[in-house]
N, C-alpha and C positions, 0 to 999 in steps of 0.2 A: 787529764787534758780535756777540752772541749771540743767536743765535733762540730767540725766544717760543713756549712750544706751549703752547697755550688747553686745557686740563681739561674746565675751565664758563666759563660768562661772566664768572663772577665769578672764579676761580682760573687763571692758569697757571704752569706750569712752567721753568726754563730751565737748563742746563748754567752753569760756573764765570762769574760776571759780570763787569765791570770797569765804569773809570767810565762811560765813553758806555753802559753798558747800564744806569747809574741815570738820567741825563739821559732815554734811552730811554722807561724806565717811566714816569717823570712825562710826557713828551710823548705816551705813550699813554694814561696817564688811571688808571694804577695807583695807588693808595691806600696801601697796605702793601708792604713786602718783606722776603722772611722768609730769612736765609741758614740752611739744615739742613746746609751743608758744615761741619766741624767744622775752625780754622784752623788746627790743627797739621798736616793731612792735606796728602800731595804734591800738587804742583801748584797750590795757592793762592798765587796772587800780587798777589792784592787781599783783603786781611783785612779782618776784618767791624769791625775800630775805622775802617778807612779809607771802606767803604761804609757803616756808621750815618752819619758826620761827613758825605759826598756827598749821604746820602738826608735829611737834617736840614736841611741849608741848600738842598736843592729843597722841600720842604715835604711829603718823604716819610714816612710810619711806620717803621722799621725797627725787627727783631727780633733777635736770635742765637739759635738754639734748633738746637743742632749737632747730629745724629742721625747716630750710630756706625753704620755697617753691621749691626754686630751687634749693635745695640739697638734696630732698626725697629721691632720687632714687639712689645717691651717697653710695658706698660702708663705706663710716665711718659712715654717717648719719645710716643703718640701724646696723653695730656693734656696735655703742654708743646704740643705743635703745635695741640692744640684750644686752648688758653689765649688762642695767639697769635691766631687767627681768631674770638675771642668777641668779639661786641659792633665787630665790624670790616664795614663794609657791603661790602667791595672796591671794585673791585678788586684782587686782590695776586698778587703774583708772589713765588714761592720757587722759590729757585737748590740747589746742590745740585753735586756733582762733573760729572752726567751730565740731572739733572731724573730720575731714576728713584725716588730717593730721596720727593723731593717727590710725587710724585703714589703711592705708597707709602702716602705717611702722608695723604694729600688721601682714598683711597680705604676705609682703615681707621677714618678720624675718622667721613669719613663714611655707613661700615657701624655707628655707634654710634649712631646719630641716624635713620636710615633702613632699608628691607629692605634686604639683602646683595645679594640678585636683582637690584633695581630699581640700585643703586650697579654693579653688576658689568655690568647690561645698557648703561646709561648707557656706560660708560667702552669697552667695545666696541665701540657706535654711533659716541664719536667715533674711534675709528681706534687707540685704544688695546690692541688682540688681545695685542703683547706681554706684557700682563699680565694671561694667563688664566689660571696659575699663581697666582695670589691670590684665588680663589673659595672654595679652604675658609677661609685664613683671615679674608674679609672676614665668612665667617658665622657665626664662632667668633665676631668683634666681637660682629656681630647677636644673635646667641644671646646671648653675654654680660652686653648691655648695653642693645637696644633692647627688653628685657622690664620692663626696671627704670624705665625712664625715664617721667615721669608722663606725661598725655594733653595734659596743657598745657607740657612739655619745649622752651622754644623750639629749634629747630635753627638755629646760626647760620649766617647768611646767605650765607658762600662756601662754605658744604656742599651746599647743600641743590642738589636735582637738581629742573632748572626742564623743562616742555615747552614751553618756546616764550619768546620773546622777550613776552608779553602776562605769562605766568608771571612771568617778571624784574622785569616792569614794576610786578607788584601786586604782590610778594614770595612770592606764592603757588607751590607745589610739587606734584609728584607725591605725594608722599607724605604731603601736608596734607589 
């Protein structure tokens, strides 16, 4: 089976899946599963028609929203991946070659919707450091996009950056 790494409480991450890792997710209580591995790429050996079909008859969400390497940073690549998390309460899990992918586009969506700072600080707290080479571009998001968005913007709810399990509870945020 594949290990789970937790983002947020509501988001984690995982390397290439298979079936015991859909069984997995619903036996953990995940809501959505989003594949960002794109299935022509090496090493896929469970296609995303065979895990939608797995996560359908658990009474899973599933998504395909394949993210090229070289189109992480691409403005569709991170609205397909926001599209997939609107209106979604989680928990969900997104796979990915490695999970680096996913948490990628988890930290970009959510430099759209939040401070860059607060997104960046977040993701270092949880043990995330490898990815402090995405500070300028979480603020290019920020800059971009969290000027534009109105004051009543909801942030959907596997973005948003909770302090504390009371946070989760009310749906309330840091940056609310």
């Amino acid at each position: 089976m594949t290990a789970f790494r937790s983002v947020s409480p509501l988001f984690s991450v995982a390397g290439q899946i298979g079936a015991s890792d859909i069984l997995k997710a619903r036996s953990q209580g995940f809501r959505k599963v989003i594949s960002n591995r794109p299935d022509h790429e090496e090493g896929v050996d469970f296609s995303s028609n065979e895990a939608a079909s797995l996560a359908v008859q658990n009474n899973l969400d599933y998504a395909y929203a394949p993210a090229e390497n070289h189109l992480i940073y691409k403005d569709e690549t991170i609205e397909r991946f926001i599209d997939e998390l609107r209106d979604q309460p989680g928990p969900v899990l997104a796979y990915c070659r490695s999970g680096t992918r996913c948490t990628i586009l988890w930290a970009l969506a959510a430099s759209r919707f939040q401070p860059a700072q607060l997104v960046f600080d977040y993701l270092m707290s949880q043990g995330f450091e490898e990815f402090d080479i995405l500070a300028p571009e979480m603020e290019e998001q920020s800059s971009k996009y969290l000027a534009d968005r109105s004051a009543g913007s909801e942030i959907p709810q596997v973005l948003r950056i909770f302090k504390g399990k009371a946070d989760l509870e009310s749906g309330s945020s840091r940056a609310a």
